[in-house]
C-alpha positions in Angstrom: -80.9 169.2 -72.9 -79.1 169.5 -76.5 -77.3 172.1 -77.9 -80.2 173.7 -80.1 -82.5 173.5 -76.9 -79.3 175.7 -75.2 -79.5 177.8 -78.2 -83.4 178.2 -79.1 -83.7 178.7 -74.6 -80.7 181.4 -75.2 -82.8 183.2 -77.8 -86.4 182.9 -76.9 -85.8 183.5 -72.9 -83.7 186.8 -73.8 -86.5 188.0 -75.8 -88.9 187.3 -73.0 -87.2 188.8 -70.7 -88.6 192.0 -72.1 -90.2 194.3 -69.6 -94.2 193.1 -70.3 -96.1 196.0 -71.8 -99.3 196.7 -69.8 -102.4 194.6 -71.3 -105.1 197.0 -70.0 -105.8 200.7 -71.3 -107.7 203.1 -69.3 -111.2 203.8 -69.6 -112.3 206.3 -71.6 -115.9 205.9 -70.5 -117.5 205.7 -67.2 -118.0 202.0 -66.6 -118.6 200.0 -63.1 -115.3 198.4 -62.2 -115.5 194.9 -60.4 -114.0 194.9 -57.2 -110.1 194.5 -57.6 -109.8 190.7 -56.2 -111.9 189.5 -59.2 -109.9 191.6 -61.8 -106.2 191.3 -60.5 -105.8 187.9 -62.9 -107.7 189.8 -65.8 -104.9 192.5 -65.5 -101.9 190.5 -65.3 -99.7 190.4 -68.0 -99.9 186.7 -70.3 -97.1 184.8 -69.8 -95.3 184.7 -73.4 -96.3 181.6 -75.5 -93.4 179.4 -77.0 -94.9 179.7 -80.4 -94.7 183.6 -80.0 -92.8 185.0 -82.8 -88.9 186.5 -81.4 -87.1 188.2 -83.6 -83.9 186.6 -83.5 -81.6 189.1 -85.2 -82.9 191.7 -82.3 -81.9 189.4 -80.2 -78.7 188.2 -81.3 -77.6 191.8 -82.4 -78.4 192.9 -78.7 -76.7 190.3 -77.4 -73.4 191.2 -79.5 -73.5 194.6 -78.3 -72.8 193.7 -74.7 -69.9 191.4 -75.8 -66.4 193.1 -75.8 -64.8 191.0 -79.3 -66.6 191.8 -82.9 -69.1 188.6 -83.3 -70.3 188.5 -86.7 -73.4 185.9 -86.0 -74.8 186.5 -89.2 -72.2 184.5 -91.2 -70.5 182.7 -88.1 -72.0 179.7 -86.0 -68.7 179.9 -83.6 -70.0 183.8 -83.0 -73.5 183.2 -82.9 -72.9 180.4 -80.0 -70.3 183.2 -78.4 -72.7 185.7 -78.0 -75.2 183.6 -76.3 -72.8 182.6 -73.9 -72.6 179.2 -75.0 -69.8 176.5 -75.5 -68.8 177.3 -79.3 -66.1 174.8 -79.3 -65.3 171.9 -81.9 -67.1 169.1 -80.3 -70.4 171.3 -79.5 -70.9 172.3 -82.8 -69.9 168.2 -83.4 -73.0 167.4 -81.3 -75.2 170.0 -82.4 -74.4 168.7 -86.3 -75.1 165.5 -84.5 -78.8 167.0 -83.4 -79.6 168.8 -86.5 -79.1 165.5 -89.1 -75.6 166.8 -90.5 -74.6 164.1 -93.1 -71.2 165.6 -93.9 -68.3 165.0 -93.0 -67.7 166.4 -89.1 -63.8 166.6 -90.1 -64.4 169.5 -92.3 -65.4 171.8 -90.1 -65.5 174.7 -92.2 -68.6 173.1 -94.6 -69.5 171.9 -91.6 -69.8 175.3 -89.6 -71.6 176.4 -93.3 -74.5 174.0 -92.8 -74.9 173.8 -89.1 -75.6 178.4 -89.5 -78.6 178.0 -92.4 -79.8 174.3 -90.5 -79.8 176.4 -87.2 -81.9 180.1 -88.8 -84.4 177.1 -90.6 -84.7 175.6 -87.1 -85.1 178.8 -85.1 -88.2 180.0 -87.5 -89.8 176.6 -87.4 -89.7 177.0 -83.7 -91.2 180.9 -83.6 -88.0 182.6 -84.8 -88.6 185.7 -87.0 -85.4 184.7 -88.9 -83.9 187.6 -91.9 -84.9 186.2 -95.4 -82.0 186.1 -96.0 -80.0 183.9 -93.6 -83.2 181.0 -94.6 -81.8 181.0 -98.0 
């Protein structure tokens, strides 16, 4: 598994990881119900689909709020990676750069940190993220 596959599993599996709301409603109207061992799959709850849309900033700001240090994972790949719990270190960024077709130079981290935020939001919505206009541009 890579480093965005850590990341985009971070995100997506805390948003799914929502209670399920209930998919059935009850009837207003007298209708015959079937007996219950031929509804029970009916009434279960869909498993989420990976395309499903997550809204990553819910996410990532909830995930900030249970964190003791000020993350700022709008601006800050290092604090996005932190507040997921993941490895944020030099050569995991390195390797994610790696993943994500970085063309610069790996030395300078700091344009390097830069790019790897707006290639990782781009990446995130391609893959279902609902990602703030403004961290795409």
């Amino acid at each position: 598994m890579g480093i965005f596959d850590g990341i985009r599993d971070a995100i997506f599996g805390k948003a799914n990881a929502a209670p399920a709301q209930p998919t059935t409603r009850p009837s207003t109207t007298a209708t015959p119900q079937a007996p219950a061992s031929t509804t029970a799959s009916a009434e279960a709850p869909a498993a989420p689909s990976p395309q499903a849309t997550v809204d990553v900033s819910a996410v990532l700001e909830k995930a900030v709020a249970g964190k003791k240090q000020k993350l700022n994972w709008r601006k800050s790949i290092v604090d996005l990676m932190k507040a997921l719990d993941l490895d944020s270190g030099l050569e995991a960024r390195k390797r994610l750069a790696k993943e994500l077709n970085y063309t610069g130079d790996t030395k300078d981290s700091a344009k390097m940190n830069v790019w790897l935020h707006k290639a990782l939001m781009k990446k995130l919505a391609e893959n279902g993220g609902k990602v703030p206009a403004d961290l795409l541009d």
